[in-house]
Steps between C-alpha positions, in 0.01 A plus 500: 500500500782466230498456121782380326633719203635246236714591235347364111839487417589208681250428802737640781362720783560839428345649835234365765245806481248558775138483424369789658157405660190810571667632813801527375323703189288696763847583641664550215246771353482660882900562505429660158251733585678618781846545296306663212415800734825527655677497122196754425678786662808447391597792217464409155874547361615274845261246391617499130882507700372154625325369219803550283690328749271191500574507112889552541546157699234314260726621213801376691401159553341467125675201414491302800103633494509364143617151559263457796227578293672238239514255750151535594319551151718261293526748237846585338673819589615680246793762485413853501 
């Protein structure tokens, strides 16, 4: 099952989103679990290596992250 994501700009679909249902939760959380041990063991600084990472590409895709969220919220974006 779907959802539609409409923008309160103007009404237009932004994104069909699925609507996750208790197995896929169940699944969802059991995927977790297992990945949380795995990343567990990994060394500290290589974790912080890939946690930095994750930040680098958010940061590099701020504005087009930005005007999503614009699109979605209806709220004006403002220059930083």
């Amino acid at each position: 099952m779907t959802y539609q994501v409409l923008s309160p700009i103007d009404g237009h679909l932004l994104r069909d989103v699925h609507f996750a249902d208790p197995n896929d939760i169940d699944a969802r959380v059991a995927a977790a679990v297992r990945a949380q041990s795995a990343w567990s063991r990994v060394h500290p600084t290589r974790r912080g290596e890939i946690l930095f990472g994750i930040a680098e590409m958010i940061e590099s895709r701020l504005d087009e992250i930005a005007g999503l969220e614009t699109r979605n919220t209806g709220k004006l974006l403002f220059a930083r």
